[in-house]
C-alpha positions in Angstrom: 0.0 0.0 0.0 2.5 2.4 1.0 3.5 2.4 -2.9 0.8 3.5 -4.0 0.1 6.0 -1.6 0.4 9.1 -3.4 -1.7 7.6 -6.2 -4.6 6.9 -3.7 -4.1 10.4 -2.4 -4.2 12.2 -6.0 -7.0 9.7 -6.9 -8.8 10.7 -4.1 -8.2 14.8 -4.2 -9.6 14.3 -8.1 -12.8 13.3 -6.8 -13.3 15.5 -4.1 -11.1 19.0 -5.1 -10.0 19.9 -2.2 -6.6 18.4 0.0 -8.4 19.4 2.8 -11.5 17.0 2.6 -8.7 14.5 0.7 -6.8 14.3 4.1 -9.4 13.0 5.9 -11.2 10.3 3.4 -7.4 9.2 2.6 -7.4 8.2 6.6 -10.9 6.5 6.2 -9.4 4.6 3.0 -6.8 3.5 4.4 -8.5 2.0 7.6 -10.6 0.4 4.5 -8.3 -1.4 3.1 -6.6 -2.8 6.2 -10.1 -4.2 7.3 -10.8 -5.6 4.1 -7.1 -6.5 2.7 -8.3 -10.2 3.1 -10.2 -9.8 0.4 -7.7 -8.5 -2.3 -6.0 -11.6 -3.2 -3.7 -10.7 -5.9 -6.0 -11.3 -8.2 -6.0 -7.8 -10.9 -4.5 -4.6 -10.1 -3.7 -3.3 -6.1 -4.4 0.1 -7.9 -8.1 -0.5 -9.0 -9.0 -2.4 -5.6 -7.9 0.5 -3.7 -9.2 3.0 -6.0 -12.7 1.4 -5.4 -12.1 1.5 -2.0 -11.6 4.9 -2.0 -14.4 5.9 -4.5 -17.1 4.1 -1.6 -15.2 6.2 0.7 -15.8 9.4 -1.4 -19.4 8.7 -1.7 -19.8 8.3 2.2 -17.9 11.6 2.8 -20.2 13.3 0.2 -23.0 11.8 1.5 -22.4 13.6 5.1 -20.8 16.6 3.5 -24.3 16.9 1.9 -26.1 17.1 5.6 -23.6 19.7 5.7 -24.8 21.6 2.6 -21.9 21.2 0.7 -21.7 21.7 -2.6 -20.1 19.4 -5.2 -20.0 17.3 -7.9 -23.7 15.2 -8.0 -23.3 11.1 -8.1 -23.3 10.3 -12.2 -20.6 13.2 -12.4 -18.3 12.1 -9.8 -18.8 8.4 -11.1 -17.8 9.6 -14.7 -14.3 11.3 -12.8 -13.7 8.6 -10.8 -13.7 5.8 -14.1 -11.8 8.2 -15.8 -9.1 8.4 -12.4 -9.4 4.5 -12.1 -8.4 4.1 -16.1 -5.3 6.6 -15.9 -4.4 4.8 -12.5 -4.8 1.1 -13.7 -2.2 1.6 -16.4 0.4 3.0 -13.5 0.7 -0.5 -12.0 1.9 -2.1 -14.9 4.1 0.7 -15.7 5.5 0.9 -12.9 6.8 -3.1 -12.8 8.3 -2.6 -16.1 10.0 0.3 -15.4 11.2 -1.7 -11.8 12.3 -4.6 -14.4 14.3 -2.4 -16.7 16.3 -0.3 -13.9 17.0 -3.7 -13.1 19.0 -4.0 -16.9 20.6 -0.7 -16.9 24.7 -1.5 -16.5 26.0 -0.5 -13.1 27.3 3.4 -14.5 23.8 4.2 -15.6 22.4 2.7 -12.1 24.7 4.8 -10.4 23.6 7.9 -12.1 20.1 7.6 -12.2 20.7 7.0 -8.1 22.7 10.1 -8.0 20.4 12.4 -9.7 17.1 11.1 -8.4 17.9 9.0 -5.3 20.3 11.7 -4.0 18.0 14.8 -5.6 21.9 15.6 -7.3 22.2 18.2 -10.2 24.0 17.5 -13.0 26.4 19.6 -11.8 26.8 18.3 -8.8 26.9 14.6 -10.3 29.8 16.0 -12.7 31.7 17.6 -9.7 31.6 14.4 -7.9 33.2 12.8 -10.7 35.3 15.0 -11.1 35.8 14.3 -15.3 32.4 15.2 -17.2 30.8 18.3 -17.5 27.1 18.8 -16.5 26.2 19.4 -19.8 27.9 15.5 -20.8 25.9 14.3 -17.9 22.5 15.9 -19.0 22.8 14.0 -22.0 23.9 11.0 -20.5 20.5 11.0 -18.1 18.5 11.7 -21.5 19.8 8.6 -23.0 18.9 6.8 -19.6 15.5 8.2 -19.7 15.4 7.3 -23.2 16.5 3.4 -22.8 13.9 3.0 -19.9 11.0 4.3 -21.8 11.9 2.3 -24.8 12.4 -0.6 -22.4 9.0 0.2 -20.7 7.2 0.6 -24.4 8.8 -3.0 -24.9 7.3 -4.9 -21.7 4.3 -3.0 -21.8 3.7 -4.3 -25.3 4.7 -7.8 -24.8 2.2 -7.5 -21.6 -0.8 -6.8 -24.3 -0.1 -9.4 -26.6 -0.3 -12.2 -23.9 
């Protein structure tokens, strides 16, 4: 779960507008899913589970926001959003594995970059004073080519995922 979590939380602030209200059905979700994760099995996508999870969640803070008088999306309009949130979301698990799988191919030099830049929040700059040889501009282009090789990679094992 913790994986996901900033994809529950945008999934959830989608549907309602507001981080404020999001906060507090994110808590509600997540108590959710504990007390029903013996029903997720593996079978499908964590994503889409949760996501209904949280839709059910949405509804029953909208439903009491409404004694409230707030105002807000009515029930076929926030069930059009949330398909549309739940069919962006679904295709993030699967991308997400493939991209997990082709870090996992990248040569150790590449690793080490892609570590520096975005695991140590690094600048180019900073990456090429480290190593003291390149120039940020050679390392720049070196993290495109990265970028490029794990969407190509991604592309790959994405496709190879549709055709079985």
């Amino acid at each position: 779960m913790t994986a996901h979590q900033r994809s529950i939380y945008g999934y959830i602030v989608s549907l309602l507008g507001s981080q404020a209200e999001a906060d507090d059905v994110l808590q509600n979700t997540y108590l959710a899913i504990w007390r029903k994760a013996d029903e997720f099995h593996g079978r499908g996508q964590f994503m889409t589970w949760a996501c209904r999870i949280a839709h059910f969640e949405v509804l029953a803070h909208r439903k009491k926001a409404r004694r409230g008088a707030t105002v807000g999306f009515d029930g076929p309009m926030l069930d059009k959003i949330a398909a549309a949130a739940q069919d962006v979301l679904a295709g993030a698990d699967g991308r997400v594995s493939a991209l997990r799988e082709c870090m996992h191919e990248l040569d150790d030099p590449a690793a080490r970059l892609l570590q520096m830049r975005y695991g140590q929040d690094l600048t180019p700059q900073q990456i090429s004073e480290q190593a003291g040889r390149q120039n940020a501009g050679a390392i720049r282009v070196a993290l495109f080519r990265i970028r490029k090789t794990l969407l190509d990679c991604i592309r790959g094992k994405l496709a190879e995922e549709a055709v079985e």
